[in-house]
N, C-alpha and C positions, 0 to 999 in steps of 0.2 A: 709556322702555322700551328695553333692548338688543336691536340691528340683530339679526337672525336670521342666526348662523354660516352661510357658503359651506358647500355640502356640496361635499365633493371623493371623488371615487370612486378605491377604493384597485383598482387592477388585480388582475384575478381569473381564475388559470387552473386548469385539472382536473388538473393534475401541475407539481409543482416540481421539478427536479433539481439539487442543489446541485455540482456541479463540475465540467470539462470534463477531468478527467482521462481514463484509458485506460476506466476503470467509467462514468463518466456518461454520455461519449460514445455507448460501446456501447450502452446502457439508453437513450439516444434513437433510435439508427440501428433496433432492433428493437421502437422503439414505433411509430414509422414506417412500418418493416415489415408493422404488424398494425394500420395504418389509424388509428391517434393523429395528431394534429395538433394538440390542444392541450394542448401543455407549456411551458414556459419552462426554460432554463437557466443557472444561475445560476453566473456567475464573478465572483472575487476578481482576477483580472488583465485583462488587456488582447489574452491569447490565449490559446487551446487548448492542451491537452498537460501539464496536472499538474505529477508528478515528471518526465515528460519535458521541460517546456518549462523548470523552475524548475533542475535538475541539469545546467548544461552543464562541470563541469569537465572538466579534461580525459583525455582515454581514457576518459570514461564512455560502457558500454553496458549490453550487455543479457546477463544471464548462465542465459537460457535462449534454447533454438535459434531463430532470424527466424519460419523457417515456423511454428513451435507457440503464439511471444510476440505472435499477428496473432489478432485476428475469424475467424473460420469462416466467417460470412456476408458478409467484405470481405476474400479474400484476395488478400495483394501477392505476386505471381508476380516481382516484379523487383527483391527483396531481392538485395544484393550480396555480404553476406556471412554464414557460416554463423553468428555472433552480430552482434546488428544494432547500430551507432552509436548514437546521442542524438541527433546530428541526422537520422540518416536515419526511427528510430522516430518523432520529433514532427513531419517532413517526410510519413510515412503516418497520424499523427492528423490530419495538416491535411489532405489528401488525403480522407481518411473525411469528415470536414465538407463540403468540397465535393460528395461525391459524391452525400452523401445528403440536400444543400439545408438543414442546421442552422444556419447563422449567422442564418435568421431569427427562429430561437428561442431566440438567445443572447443576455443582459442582460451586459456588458461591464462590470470596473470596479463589481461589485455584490458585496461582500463579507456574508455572513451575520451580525449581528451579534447578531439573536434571532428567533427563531425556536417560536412558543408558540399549543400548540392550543386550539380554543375550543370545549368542550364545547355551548355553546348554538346555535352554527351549522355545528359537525361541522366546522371548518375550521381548517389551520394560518394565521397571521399572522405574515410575516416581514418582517423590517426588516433591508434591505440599507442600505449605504454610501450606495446611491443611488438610497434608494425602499423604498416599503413593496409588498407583495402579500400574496394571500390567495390558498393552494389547498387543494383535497379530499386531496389527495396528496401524500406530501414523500418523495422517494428521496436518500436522502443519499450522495453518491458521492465524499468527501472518504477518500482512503484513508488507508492508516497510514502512510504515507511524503511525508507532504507539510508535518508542522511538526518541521523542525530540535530538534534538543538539542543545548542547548549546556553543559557540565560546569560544575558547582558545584565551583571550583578556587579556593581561599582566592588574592585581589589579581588574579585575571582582570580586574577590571574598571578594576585602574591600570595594565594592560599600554599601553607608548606605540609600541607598534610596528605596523606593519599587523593586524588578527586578522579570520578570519571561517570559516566555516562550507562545506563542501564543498559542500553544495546553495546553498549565496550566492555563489560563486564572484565573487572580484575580478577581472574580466579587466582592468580598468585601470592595477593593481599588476604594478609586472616586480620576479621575484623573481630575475634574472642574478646571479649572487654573491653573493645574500642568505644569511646562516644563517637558517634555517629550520625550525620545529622540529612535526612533522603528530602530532597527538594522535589516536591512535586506529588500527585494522586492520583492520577494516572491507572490506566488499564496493568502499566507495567508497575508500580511501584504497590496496586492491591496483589499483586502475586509475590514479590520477593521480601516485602515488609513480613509477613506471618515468617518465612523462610528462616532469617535472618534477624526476626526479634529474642529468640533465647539466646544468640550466640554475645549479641554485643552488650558495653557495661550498661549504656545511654542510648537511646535512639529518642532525637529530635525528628517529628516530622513537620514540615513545614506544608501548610495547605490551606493555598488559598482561597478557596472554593470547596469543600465537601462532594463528593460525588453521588448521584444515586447510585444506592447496590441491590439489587435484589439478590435470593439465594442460588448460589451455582447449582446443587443438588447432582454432581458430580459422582458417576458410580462405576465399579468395574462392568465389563461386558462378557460374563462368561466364558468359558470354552465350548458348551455346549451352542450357544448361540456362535458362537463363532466359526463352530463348523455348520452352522445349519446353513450360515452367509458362503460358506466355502462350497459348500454341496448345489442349495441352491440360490444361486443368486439373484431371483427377484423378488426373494423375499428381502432380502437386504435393499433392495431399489424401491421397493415397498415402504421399510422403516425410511429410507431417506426421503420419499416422498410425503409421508406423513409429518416428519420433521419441515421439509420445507412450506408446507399448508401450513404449518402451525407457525412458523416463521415471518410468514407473508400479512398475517393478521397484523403485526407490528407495524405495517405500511401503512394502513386502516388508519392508526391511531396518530401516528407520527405526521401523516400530510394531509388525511382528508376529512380525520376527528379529532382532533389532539384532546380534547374533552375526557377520550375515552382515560388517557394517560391517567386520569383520578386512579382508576381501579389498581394501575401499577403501581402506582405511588401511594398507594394504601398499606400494600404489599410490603413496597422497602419500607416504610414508617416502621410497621411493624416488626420487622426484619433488624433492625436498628436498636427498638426496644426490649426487642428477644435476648440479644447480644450484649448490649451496654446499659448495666445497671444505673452508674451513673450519669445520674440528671444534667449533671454541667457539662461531663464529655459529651454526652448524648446531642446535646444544643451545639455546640460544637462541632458534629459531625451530622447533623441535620440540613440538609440542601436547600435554600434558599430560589434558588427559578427552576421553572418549568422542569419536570421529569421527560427526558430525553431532549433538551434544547441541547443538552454536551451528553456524549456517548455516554451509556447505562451500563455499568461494567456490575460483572456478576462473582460474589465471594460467600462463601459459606468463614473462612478463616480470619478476613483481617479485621473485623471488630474487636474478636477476640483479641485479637494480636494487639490492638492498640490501645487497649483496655487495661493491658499489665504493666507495672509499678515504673517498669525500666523506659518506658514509653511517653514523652511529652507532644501534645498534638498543640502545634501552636498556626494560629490562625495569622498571628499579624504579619505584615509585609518584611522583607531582608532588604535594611537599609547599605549594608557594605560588610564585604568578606576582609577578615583580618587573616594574617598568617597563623592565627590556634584557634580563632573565634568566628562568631559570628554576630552581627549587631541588628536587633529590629526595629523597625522604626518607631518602636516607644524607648529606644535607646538602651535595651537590655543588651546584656553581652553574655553568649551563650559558648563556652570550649567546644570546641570538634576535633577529632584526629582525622575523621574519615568525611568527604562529600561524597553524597552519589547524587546524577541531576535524574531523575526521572520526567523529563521533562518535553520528553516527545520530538517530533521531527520534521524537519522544512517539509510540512506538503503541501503549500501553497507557493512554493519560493523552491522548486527544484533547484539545485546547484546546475542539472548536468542541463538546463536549459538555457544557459549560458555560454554552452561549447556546438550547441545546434544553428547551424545558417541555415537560411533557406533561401530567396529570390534573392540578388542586389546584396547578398551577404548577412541580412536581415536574423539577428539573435531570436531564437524564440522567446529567451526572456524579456527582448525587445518588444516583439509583436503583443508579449502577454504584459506588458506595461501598465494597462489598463484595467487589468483582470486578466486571471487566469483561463480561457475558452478553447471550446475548441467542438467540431461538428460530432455530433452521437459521442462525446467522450471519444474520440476516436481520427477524426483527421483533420488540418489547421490548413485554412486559407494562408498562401505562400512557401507552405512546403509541400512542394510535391512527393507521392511517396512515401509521404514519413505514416507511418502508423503508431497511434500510441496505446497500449494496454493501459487499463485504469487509469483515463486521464482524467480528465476535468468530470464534473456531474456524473461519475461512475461509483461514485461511493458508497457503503451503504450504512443506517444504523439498526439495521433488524435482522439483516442474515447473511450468508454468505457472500464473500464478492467473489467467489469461484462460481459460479450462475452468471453473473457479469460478464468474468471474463470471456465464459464460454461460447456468449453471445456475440462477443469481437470478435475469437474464433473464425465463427461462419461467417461473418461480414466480411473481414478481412480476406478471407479465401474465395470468397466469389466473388471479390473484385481483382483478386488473382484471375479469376477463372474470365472474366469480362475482358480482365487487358489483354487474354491471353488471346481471346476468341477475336476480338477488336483490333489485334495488333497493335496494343497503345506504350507507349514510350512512358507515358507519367500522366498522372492523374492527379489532381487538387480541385478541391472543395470549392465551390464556388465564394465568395466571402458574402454575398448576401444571404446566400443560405447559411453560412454558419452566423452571421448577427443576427438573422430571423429566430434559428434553434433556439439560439442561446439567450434571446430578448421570454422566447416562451418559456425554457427552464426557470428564468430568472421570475415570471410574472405566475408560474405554478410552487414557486415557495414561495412567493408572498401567504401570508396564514399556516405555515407550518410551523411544527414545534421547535424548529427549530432557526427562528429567528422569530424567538420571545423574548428576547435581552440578553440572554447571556453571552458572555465572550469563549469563542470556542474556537479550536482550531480548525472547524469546518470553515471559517471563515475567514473572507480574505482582509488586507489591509483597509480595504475600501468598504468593507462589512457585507461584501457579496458573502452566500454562501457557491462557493464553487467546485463544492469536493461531492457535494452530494445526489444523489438520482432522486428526482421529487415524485415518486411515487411506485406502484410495483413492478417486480423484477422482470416479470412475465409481460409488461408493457413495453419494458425496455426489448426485451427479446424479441416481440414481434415487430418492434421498429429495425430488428439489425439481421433480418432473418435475410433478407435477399439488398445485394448492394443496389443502391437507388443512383444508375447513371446519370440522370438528368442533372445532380444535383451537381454535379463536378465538370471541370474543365480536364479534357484530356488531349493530350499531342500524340499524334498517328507515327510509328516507328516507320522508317524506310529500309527497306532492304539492298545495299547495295551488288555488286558482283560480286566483292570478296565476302561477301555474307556477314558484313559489320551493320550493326543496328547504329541508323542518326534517328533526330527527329524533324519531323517536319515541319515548320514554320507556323503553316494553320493550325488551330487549335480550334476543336469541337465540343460539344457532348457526349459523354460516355455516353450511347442511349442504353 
């Protein structure tokens, strides 16, 4: 007869968080807050910090103001400058970890690889890198800025020269004299082009769209001010609430006036003509649609930068990568030693939505087939459970999405605090309510700026925009302020003798 299998117990906790970026972090600090202690969270690296810890090129930062891009309930008084660094942001995620004791809930070197719930024991079942677990709760806090894209550019892949991705940064590569050649215009390539243009012999930029820039006006913050935020702090809650009023005006313009956009786009014009003497670059780097249809990135530096002699700003299309060269589609052949792609990142096409099941086995990339949706940005008919930080229509183009987050936050938690009170096994979203949300997101950016022609990565295959919140922040908040039972289907836990949680076959209302 066969030896009776070991039984091995796969670890089991009441919430999962999948990422230590700026969203998962926060969604432990305020589970913490409100008396949680059992969670786990789950990283694919070796440290905290997301797009912070994984973006160190260089001159990256932060292109919303310190005091507004921070926690509410972890605020840093001793930000240095009016837009914060990369190392000083992921120096105040690690600081948030220590302060609120998380490293013991953090699995290290644990990448998500599936992730699939079980109807029969009301539980997700995920298979990390390095281990299996089982929880009641999955908060997925993988945001949209953490898997590179890299251009489908006929012979990229026989290039023999350095090549890599602006969130991969080679620091071990010196590019001193290199010809050079940065694909893409990007939030991240107006930061590390200035950086990066004295050093190299040539720098090719290729861009195919011109971005609007208005001026960063980027300044130190004092010490006196900084103790003044240390001493008292709501004067510091004061400047960030000033900050985010003036913030919020950006809503105004983007979804319910785009008209107003003229006055900004006044601004960059002139901003443009401040900086670049010449007439032909100038036309050249002159924006052609709408001011805010594609993200408004903010530089006091790369005009200048792109302005000097070592600098070729070339507009036309890259017909095919040679192993030294590069060829444009008017058939020019341009040398490179080095590619960098600045070219941004699946946020319409998550990879890790492809390792998520939910009912009947059902892929979320599946279910998102259609388009990318999902209810309040926040939870998908046929997964029970799952929560997502920053998901669909959470996005923003005028301020902070740490306001955002903070609103999933409280949503998320008192519906913790419902299943808890309810005794409910799993909760999902009813699907007529999320095609209803998602039919109205969809019919409140009709007329916004941001589907006025231009192609952006707000937007999905199908030319939804799906990334973004149509309208102000503080709208968003008061929709996620208390969780709306009705809208969801919930299964009633049972408590057996041996005090194991099943669920129950009927299925209700949260109410």
């Amino acid at each position: 007869t066969a030896m009776p299998q070991e039984q091995h117990t796969i670890p089991h906790t009441r919430i999962a968080i999948l990422g230590t970026g700026f969203s998962g972090l926060g969604m432990a600090i305020r589970l913490k807050q409100q008396g949680y202690e059992d969670f786990l969270i789950l990283e694919r690296a070796d440290d905290v910090g997301g797009t912070w810890r994984d973006n160190t090129y260089p001159g990256c930062a932060c292109d919303v103001p310190s005091h507004l891009y921070s926690f509410s309930f972890a605020l840093n008084p001793n930000w240095s400058r009016a837009y914060s660094t990369q190392p000083e942001i992921w120096a105040y995620l690690r600081a948030c970890v220590d302060r609120y004791d998380l490293r013991p809930h953090i699995r290290w070197n644990s990448e998500v690889l599936a992730s699939r719930w079980d109807d029969g024991d009301a539980r997700w079942h995920i298979t990390t890198s390095a281990g299996e677990y089982t929880a009641d709760i999955s908060i997925s806090g993988q945001g949209p800025l953490s898997e590179p894209a890299i251009p489908a550019i006929p012979g990229l892949a026989s290039f023999a020269g350095a090549l890599f991705h602006s969130a991969q940064w080679d620091h071990t590569h010196d590019l001193a004299g290199e010809r050079v050649a940065v694909i893409g215009t990007g939030a991240s390539a107006i930061q590390f082009v200035p950086q990066i243009q004295p050093q190299v012999g040539q720098l090719d930029l290729y861009m195919r769209t011109p971005p609007w820039i208005i001026p960063r006006n980027d300044h130190d913050i004092p010490p006196w001010r900084q103790a003044l935020f240390r001493a008292l702090p709501l004067t510091q809650r004061a400047v960030r609430g000033a900050i985010y009023a003036q913030r919020e005006i950006g809503a105004l313009a983007m979804v319910y006036r785009p008209a107003m956009m003229a006055s900004a786009a006044k601004e960059a014009t002139k901003h443009l003509a401040t900086q670049v003497a010449d007439p032909a670059l100038r036309a050249q780097l002159t924006p052609t649609y709408t001011m805010g249809c594609k993200r408004i990135l903010i530089s006091d530096d790369f005009y200048p930068a792109v302005a000097q002699p070592n600098v070729a700003v070339i507009n036309t299309s890259i017909r095919e990568i040679r192993p030294h060269s590069i060829i444009t589609a008017d058939g020019q052949e341009r040398p490179v030693d080095t590619i960098i792609c600045a070219t941004g990142f699946h946020v319409v096409d998550l990879p890790i939505a492809e390792r998520i099941q939910g009912h009947g086995g059902q892929t979320l990339a599946g279910a998102w087939q259609g388009g990318v949706e999902a209810y309040l940005g926040t939870t998908i008919a046929g997964f029970p459970n799952l929560f997502l930080l920053i998901g669909p229509n959470t996005g923003l183009g005028h301020t902070s999405m740490v306001y955002m987050m903070e609103s999933q936050y409280n949503y998320i938690i008192d519906a913790l605090r419902v299943m808890e009170r309810q005794h409910l096994a799993a909760i999902e979203v009813r699907p007529q309510v999320q095609a209803d949300y998602n039919a109205e997101m969809q019919q409140r950016l009709k007329g916004t700026v941001w589907l006025t022609g231009c192609k952006s990565w707000y937007l999905d295959a199908n030319g939804r925009n799906s990334t973004l919140w149509p309208g102000f922040t503080f709208a968003y908040r008061r929709r996620t302020r208390h969780f709306d039972g009705a809208s969801y289907l919930a299964k009633v836990a049972v408590t057996t003798s041996a005090s194991t949680s099943s669920v129950a076959a009927a299925s209700t209302a949260a109410e």
